[in-house]
CHARMM internal coordinates of N, CA and C (Angstrom, degrees):
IC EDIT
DIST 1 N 1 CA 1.4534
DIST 1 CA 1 C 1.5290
ANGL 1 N 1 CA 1 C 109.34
DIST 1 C 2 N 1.3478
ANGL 1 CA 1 C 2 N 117.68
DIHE 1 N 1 CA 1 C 2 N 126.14
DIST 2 N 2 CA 1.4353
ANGL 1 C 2 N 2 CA 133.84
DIHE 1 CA 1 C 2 N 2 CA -175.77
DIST 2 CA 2 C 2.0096
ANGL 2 N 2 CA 2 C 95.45
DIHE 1 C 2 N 2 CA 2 C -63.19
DIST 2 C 3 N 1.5462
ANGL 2 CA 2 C 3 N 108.20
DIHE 2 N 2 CA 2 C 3 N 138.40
DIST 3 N 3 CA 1.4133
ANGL 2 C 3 N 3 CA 116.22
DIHE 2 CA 2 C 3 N 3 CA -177.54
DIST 3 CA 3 C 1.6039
ANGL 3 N 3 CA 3 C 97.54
DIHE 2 C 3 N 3 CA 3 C -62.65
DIST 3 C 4 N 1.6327
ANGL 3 CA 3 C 4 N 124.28
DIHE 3 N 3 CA 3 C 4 N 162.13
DIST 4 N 4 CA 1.1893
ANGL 3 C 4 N 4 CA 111.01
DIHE 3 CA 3 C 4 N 4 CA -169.01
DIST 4 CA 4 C 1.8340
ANGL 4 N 4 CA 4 C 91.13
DIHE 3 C 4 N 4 CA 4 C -103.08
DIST 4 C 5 N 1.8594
ANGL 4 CA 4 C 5 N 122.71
DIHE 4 N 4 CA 4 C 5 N 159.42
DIST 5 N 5 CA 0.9553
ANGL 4 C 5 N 5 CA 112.06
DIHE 4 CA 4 C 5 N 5 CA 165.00
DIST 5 CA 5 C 1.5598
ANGL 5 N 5 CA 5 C 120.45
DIHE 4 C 5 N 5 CA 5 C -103.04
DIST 5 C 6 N 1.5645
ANGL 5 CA 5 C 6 N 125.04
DIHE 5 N 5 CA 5 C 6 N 156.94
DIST 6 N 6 CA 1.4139
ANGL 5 C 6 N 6 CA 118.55
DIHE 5 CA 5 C 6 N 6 CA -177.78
DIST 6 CA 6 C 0.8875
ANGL 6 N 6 CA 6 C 105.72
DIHE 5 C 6 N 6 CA 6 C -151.29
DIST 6 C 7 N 1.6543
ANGL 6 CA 6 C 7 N 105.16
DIHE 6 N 6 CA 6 C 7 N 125.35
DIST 7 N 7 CA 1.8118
ANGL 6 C 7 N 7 CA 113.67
DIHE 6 CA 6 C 7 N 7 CA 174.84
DIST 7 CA 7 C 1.3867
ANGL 7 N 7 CA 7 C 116.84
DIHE 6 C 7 N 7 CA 7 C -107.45
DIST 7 C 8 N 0.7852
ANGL 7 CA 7 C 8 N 96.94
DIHE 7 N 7 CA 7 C 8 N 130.33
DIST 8 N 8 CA 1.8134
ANGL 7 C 8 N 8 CA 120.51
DIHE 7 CA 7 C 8 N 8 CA 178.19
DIST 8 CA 8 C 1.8334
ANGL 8 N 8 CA 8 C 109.25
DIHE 7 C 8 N 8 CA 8 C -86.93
DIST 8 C 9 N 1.1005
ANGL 8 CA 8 C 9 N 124.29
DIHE 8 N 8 CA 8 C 9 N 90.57
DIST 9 N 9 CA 1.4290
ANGL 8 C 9 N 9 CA 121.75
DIHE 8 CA 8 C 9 N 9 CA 170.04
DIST 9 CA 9 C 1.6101
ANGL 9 N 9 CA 9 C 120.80
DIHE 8 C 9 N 9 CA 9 C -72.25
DIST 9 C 10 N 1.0113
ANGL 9 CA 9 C 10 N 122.15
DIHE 9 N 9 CA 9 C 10 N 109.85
DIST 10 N 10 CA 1.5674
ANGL 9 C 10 N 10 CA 119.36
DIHE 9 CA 9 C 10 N 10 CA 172.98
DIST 10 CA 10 C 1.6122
ANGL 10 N 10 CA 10 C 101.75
DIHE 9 C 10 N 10 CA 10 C 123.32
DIST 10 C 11 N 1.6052
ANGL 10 CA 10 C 11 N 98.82
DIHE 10 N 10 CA 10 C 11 N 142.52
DIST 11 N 11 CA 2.1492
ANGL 10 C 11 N 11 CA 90.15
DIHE 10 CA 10 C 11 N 11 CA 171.31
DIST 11 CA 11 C 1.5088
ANGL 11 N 11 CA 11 C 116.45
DIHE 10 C 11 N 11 CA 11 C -137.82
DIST 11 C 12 N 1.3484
ANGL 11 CA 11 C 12 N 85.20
DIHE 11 N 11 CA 11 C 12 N 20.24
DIST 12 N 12 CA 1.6919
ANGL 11 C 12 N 12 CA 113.07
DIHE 11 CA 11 C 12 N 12 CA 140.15
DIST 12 CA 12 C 1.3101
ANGL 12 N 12 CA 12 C 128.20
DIHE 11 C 12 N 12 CA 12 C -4.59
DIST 12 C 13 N 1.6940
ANGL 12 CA 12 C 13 N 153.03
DIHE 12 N 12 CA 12 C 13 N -163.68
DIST 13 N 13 CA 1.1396
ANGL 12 C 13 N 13 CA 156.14
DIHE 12 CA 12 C 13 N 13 CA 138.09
DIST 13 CA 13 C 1.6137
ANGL 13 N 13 CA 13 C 93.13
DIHE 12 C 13 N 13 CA 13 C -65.63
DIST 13 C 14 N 1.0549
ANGL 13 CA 13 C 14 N 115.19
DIHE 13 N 13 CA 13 C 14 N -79.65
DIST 14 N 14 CA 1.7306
ANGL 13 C 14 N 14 CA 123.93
DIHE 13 CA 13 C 14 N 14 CA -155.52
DIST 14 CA 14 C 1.8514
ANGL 14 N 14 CA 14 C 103.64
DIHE 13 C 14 N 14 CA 14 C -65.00
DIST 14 C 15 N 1.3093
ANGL 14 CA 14 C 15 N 116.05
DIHE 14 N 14 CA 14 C 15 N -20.54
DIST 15 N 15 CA 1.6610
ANGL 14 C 15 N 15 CA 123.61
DIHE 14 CA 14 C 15 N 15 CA 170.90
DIST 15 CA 15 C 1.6629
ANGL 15 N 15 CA 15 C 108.80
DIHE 14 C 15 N 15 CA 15 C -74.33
DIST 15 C 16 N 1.2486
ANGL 15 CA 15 C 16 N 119.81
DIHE 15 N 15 CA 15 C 16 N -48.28
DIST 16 N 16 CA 1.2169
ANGL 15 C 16 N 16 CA 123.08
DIHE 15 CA 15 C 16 N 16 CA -179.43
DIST 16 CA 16 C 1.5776
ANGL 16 N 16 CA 16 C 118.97
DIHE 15 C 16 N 16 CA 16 C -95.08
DIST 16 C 17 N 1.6456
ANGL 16 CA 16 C 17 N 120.70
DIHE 16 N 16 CA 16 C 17 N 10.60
DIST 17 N 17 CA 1.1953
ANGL 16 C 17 N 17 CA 134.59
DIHE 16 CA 16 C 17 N 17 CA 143.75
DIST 17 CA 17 C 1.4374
ANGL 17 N 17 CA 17 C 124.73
DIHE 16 C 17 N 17 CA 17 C -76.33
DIST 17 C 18 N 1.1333
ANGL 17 CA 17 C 18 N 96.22
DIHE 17 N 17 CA 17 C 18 N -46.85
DIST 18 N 18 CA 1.8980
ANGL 17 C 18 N 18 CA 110.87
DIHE 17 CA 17 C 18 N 18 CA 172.22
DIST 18 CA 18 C 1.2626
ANGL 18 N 18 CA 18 C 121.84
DIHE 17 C 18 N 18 CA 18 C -58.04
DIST 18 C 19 N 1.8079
ANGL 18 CA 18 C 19 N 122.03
DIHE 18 N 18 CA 18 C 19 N -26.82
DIST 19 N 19 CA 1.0142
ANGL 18 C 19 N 19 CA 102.17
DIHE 18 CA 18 C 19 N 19 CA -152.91
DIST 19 CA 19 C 1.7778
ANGL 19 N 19 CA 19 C 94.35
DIHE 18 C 19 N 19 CA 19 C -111.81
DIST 19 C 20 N 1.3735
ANGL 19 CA 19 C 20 N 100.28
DIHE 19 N 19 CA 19 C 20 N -11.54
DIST 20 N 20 CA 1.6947
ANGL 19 C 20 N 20 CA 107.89
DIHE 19 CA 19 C 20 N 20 CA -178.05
DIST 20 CA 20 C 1.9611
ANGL 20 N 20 CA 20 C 91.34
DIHE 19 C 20 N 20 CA 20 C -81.90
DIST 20 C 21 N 1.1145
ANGL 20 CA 20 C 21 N 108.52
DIHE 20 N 20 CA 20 C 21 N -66.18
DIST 21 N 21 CA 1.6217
ANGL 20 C 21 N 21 CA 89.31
DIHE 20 CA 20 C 21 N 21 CA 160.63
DIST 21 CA 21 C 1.6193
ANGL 21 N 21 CA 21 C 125.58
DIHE 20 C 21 N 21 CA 21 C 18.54
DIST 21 C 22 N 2.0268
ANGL 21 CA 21 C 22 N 78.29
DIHE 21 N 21 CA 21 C 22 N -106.68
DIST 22 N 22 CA 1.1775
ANGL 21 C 22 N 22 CA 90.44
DIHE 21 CA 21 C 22 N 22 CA -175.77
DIST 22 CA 22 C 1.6147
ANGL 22 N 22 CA 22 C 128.46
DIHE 21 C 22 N 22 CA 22 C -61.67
DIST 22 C 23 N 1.3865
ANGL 22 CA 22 C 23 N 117.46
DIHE 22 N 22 CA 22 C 23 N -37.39
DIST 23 N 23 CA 1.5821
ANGL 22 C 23 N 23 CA 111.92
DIHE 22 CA 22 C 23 N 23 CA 145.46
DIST 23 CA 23 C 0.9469
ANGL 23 N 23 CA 23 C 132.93
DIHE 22 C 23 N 23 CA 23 C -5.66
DIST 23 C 24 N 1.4468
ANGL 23 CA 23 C 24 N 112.25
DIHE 23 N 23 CA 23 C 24 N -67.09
DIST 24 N 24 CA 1.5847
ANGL 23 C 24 N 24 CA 134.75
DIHE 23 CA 23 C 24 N 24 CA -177.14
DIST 24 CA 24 C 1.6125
ANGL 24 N 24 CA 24 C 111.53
DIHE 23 C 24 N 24 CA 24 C -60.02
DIST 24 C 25 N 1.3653
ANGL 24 CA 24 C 25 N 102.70
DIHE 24 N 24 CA 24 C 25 N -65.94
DIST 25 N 25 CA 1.8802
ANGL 24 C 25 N 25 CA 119.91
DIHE 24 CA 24 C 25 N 25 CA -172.72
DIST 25 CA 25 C 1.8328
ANGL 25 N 25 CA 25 C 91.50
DIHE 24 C 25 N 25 CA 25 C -40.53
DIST 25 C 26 N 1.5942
ANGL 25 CA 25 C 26 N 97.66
DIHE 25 N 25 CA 25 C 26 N -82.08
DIST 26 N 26 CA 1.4264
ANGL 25 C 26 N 26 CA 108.51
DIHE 25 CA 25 C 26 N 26 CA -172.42
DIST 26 CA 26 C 1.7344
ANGL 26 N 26 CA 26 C 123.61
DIHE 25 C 26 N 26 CA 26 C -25.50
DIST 26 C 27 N 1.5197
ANGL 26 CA 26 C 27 N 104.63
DIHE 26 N 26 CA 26 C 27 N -41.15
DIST 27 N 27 CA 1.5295
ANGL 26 C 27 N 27 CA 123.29
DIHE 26 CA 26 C 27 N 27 CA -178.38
DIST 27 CA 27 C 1.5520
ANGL 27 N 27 CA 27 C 101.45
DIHE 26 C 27 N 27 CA 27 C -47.17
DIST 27 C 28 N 1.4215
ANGL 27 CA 27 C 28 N 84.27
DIHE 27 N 27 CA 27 C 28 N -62.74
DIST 28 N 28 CA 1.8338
ANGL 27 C 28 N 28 CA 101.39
DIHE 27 CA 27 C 28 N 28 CA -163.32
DIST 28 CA 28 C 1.7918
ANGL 28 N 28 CA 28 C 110.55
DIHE 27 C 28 N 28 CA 28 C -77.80
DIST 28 C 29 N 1.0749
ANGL 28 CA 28 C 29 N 111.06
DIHE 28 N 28 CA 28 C 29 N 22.75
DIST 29 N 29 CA 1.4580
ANGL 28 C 29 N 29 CA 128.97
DIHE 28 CA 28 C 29 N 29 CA 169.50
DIST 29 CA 29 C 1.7011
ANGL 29 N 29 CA 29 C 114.93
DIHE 28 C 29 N 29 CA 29 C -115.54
DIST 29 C 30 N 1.2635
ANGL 29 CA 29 C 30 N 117.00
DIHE 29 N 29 CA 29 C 30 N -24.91
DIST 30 N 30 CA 1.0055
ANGL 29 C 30 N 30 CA 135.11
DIHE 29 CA 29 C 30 N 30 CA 152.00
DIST 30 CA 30 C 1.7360
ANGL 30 N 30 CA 30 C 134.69
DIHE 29 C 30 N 30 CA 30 C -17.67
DIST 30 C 31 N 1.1689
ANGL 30 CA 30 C 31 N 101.82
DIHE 30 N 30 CA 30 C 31 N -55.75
DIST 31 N 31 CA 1.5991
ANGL 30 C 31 N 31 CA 128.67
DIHE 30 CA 30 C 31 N 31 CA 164.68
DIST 31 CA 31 C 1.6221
ANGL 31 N 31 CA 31 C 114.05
DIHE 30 C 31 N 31 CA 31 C -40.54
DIST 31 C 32 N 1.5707
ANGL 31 CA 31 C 32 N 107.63
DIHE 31 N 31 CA 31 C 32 N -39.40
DIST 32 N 32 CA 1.3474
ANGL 31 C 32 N 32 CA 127.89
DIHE 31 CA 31 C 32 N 32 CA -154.36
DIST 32 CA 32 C 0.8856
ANGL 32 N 32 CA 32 C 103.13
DIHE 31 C 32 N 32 CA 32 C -126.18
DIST 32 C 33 N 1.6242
ANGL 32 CA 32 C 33 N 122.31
DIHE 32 N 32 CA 32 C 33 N 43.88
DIST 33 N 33 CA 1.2742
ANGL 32 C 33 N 33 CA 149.72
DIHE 32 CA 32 C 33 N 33 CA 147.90
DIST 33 CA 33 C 1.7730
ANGL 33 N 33 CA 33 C 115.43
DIHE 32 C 33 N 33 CA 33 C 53.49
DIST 33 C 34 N 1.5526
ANGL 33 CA 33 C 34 N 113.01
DIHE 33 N 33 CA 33 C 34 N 44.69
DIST 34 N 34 CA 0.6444
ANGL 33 C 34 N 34 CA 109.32
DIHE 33 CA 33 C 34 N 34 CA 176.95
DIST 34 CA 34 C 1.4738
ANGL 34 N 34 CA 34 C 110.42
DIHE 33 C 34 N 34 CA 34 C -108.27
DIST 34 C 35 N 1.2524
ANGL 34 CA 34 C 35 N 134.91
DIHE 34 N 34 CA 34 C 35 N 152.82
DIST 35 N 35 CA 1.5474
ANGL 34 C 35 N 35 CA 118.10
DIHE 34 CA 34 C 35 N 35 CA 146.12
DIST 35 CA 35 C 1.2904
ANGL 35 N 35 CA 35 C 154.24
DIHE 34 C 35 N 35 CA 35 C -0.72
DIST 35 C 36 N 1.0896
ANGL 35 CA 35 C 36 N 128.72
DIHE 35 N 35 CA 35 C 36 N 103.31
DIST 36 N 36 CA 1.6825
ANGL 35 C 36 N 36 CA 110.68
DIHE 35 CA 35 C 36 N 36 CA 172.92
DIST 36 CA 36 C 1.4414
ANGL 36 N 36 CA 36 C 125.92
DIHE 35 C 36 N 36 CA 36 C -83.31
DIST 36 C 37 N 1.2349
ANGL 36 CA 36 C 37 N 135.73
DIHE 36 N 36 CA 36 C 37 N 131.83
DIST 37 N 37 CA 1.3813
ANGL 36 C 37 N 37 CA 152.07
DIHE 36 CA 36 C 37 N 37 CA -145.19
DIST 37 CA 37 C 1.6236
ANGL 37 N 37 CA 37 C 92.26
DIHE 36 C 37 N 37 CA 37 C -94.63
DIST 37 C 38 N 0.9834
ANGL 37 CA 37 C 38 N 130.20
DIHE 37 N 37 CA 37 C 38 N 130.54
DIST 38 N 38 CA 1.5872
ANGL 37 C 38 N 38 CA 140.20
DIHE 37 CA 37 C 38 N 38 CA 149.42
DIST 38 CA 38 C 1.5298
ANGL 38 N 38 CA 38 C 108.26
DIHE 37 C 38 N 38 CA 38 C -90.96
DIST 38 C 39 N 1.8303
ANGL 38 CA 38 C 39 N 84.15
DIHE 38 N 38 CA 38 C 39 N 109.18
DIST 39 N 39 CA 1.6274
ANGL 38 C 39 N 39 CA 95.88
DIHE 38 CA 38 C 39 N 39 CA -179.77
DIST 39 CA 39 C 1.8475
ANGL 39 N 39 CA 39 C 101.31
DIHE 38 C 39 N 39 CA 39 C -106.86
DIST 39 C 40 N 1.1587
ANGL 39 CA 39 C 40 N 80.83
DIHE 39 N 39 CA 39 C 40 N 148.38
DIST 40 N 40 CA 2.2251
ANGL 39 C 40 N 40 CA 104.07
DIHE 39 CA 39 C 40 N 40 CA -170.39
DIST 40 CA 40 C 1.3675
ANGL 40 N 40 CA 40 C 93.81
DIHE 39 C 40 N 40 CA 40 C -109.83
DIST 40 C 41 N 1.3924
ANGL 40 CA 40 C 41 N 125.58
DIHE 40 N 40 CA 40 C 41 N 119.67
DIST 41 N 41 CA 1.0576
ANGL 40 C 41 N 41 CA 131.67
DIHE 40 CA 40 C 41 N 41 CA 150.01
DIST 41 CA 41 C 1.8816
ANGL 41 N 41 CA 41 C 108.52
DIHE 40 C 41 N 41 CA 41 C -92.84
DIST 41 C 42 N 1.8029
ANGL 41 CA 41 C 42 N 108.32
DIHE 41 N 41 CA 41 C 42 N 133.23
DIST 42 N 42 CA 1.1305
ANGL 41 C 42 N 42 CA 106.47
DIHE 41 CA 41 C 42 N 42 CA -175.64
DIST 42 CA 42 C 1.6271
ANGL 42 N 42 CA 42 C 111.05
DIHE 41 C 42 N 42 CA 42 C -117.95
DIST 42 C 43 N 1.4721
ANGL 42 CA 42 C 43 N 142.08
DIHE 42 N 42 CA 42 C 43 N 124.87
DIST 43 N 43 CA 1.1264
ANGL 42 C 43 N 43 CA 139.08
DIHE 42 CA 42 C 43 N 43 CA 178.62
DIST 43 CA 43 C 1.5145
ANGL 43 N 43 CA 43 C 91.74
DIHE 42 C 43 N 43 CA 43 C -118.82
DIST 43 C 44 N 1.7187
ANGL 43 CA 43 C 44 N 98.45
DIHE 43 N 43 CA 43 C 44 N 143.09
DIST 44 N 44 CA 1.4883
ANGL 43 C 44 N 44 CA 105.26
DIHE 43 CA 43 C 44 N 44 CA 158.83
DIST 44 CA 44 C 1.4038
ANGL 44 N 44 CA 44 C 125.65
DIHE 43 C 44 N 44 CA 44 C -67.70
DIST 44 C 45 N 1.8417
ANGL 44 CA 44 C 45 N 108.46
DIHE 44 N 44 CA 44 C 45 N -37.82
DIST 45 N 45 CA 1.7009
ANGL 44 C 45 N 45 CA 129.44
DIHE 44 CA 44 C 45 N 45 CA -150.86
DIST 45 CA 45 C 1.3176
ANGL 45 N 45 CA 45 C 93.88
DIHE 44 C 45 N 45 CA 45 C -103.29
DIST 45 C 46 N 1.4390
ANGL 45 CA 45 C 46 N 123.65
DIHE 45 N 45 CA 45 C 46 N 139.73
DIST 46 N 46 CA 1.3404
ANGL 45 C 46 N 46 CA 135.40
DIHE 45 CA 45 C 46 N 46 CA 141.60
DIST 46 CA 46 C 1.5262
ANGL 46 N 46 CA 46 C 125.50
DIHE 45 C 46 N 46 CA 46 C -2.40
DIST 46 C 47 N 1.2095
ANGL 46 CA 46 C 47 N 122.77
DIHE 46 N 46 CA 46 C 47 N -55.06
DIST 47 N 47 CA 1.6055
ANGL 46 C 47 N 47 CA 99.67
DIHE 46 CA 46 C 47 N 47 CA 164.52
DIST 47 CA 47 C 1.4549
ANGL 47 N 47 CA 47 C 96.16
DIHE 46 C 47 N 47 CA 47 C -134.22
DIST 47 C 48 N 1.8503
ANGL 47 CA 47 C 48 N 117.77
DIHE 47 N 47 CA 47 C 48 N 173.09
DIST 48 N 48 CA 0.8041
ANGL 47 C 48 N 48 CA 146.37
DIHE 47 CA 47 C 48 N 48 CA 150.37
DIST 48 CA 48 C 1.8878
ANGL 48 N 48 CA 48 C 121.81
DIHE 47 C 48 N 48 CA 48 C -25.44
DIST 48 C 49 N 1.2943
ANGL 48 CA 48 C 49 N 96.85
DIHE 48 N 48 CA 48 C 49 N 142.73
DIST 49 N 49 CA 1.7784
ANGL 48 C 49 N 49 CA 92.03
DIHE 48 CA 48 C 49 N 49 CA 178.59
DIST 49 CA 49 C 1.6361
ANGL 49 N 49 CA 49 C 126.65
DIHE 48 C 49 N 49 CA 49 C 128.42
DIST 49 C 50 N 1.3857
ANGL 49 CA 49 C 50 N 84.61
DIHE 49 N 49 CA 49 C 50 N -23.02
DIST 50 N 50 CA 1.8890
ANGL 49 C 50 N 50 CA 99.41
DIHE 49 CA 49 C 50 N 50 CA -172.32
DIST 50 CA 50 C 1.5813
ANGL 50 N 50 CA 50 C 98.86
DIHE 49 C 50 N 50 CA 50 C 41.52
DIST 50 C 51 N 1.6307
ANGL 50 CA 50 C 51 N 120.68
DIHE 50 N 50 CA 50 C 51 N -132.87
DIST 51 N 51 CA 1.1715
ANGL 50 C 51 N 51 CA 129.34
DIHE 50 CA 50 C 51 N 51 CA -163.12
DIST 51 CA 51 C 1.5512
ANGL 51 N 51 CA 51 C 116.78
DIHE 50 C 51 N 51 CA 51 C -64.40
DIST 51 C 52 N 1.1966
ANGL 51 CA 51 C 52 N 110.11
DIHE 51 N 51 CA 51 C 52 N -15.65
DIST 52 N 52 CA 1.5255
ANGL 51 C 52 N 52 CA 136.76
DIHE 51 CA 51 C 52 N 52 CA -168.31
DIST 52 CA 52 C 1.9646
ANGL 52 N 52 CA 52 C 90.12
DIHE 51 C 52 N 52 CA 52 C -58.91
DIST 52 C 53 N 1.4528
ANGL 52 CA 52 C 53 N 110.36
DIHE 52 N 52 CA 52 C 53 N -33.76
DIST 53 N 53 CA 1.4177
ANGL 52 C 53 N 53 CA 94.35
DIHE 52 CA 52 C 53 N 53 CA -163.08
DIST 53 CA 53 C 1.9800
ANGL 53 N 53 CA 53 C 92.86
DIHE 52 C 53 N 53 CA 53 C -137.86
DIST 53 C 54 N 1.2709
ANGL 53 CA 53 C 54 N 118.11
DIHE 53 N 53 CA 53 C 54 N 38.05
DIST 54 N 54 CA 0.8923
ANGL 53 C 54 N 54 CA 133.22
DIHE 53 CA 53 C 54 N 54 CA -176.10
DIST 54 CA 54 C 1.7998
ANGL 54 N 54 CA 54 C 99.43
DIHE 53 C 54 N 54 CA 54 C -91.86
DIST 54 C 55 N 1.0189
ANGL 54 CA 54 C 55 N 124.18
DIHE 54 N 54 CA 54 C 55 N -10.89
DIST 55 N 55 CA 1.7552
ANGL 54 C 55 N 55 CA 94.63
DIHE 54 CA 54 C 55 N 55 CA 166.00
DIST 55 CA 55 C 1.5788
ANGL 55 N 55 CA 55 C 93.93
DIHE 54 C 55 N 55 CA 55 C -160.88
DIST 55 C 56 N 1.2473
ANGL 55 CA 55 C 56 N 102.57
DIHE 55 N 55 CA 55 C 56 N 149.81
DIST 56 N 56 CA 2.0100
ANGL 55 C 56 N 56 CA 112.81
DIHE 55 CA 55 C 56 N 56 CA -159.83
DIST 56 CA 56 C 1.5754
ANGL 56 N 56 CA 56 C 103.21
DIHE 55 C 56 N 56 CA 56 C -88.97
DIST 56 C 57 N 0.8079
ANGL 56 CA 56 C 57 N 78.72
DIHE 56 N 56 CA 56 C 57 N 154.98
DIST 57 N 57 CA 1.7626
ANGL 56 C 57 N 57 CA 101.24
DIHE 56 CA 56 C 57 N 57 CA -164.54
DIST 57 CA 57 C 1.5659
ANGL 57 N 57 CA 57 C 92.35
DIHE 56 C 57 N 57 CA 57 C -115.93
DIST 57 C 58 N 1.7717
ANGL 57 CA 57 C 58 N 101.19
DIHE 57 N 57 CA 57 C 58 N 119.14
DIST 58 N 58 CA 1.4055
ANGL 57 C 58 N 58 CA 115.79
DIHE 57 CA 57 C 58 N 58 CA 146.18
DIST 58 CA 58 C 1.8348
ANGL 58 N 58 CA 58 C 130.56
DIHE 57 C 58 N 58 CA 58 C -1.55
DIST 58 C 59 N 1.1838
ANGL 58 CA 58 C 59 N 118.22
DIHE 58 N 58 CA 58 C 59 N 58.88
DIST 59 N 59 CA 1.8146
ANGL 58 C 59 N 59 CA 110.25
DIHE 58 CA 58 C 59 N 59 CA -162.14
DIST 59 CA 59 C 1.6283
ANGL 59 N 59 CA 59 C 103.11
DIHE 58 C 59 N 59 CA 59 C -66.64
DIST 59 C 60 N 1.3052
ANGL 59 CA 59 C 60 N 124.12
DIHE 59 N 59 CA 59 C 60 N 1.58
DIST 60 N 60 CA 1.4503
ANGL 59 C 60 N 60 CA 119.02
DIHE 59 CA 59 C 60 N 60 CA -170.84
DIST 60 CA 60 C 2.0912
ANGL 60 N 60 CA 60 C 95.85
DIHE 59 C 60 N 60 CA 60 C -104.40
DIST 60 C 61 N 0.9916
ANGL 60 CA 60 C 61 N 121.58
DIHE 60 N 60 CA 60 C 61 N -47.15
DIST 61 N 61 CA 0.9319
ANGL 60 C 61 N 61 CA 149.29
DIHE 60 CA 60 C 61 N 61 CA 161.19
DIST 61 CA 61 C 1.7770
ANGL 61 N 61 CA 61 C 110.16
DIHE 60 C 61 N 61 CA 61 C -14.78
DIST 61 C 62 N 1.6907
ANGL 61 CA 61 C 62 N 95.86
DIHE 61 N 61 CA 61 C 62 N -100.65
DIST 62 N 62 CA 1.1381
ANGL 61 C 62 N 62 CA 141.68
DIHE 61 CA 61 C 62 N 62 CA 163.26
DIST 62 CA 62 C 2.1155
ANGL 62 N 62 CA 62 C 109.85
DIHE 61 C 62 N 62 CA 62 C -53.05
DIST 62 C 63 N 1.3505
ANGL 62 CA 62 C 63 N 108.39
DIHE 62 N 62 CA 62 C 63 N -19.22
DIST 63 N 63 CA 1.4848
ANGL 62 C 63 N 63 CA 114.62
DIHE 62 CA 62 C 63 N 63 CA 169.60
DIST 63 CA 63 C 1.9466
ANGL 63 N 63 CA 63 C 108.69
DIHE 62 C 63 N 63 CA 63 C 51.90
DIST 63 C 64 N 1.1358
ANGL 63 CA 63 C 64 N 102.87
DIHE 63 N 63 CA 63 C 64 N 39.44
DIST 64 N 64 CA 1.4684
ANGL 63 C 64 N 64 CA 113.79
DIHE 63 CA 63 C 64 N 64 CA -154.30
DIST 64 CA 64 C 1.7346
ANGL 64 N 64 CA 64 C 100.09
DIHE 63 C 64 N 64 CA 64 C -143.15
DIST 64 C 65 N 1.0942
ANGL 64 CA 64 C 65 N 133.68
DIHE 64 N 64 CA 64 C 65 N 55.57
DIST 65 N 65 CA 1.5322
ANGL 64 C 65 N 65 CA 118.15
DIHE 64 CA 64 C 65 N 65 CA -172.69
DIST 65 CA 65 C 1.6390
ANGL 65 N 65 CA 65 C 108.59
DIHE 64 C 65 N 65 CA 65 C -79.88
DIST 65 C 66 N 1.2687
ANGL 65 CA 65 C 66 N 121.32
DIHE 65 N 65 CA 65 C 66 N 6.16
DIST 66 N 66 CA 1.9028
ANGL 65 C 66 N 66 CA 117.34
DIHE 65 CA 65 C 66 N 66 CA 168.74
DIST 66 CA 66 C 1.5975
ANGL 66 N 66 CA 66 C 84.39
DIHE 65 C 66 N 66 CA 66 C -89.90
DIST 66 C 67 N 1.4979
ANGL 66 CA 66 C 67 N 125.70
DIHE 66 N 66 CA 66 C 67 N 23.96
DIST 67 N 67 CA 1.7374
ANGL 66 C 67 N 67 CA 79.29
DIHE 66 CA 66 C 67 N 67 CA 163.26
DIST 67 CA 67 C 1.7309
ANGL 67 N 67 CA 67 C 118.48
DIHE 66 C 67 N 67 CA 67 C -124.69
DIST 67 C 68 N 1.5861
ANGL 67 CA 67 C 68 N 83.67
DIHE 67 N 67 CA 67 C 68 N 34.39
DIST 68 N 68 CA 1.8133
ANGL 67 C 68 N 68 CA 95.29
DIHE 67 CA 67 C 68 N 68 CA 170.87
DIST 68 CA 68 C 1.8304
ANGL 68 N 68 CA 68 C 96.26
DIHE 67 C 68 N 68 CA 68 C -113.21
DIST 68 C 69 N 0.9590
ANGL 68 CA 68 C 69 N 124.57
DIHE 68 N 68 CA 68 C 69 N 4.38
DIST 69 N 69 CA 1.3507
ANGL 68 C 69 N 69 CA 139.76
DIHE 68 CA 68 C 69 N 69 CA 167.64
DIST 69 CA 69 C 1.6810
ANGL 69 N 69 CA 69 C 126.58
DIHE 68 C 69 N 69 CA 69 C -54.23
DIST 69 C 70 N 1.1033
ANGL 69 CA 69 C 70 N 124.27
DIHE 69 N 69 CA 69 C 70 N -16.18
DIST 70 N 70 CA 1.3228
ANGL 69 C 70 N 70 CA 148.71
DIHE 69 CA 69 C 70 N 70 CA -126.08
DIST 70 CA 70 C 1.4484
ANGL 70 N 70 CA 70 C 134.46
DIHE 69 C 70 N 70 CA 70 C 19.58
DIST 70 C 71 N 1.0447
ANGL 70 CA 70 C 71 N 119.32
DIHE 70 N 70 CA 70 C 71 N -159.31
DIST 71 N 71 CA 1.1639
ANGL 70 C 71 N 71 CA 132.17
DIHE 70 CA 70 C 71 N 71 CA 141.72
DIST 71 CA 71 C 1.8031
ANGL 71 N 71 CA 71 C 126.20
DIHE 70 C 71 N 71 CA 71 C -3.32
END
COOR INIT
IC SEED 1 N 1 CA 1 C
IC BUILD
């Protein structure tokens, strides 16, 4: 049986929950001779995060300048 493929759209909170997920489940199914699934995570934007890194935060402020960095 051909491994199954799965795309994950978005790398979001809930995109980059989904796709470690399913990673995970599939892994641990593994044992029981099944297949492992090649999961695709797809982002349009430069890094990871979706809204998570959608507007910059004060780095002088906040004393933190990796957190316009993303994801």
């Amino acid at each position: 049986m051909a491994a199954m493929k799965i795309a994950v759209v978005g790398s979001g909170t809930a995109g980059c929950a989904c796709a470690s997920l399913l990673a995970k489940t599939y892994k641990s199914q593994t044992a029981a001779g099944a297949s492992v699934p090649k999961v695709l995570l797809i982002e349009q934007g430069e890094v990871l995060g979706g809204q998570a890194t959608s507007s910059n935060l004060d780095a002088e402020k906040y004393s933190a300048s990796f957190l316009n960095d993303g994801v």
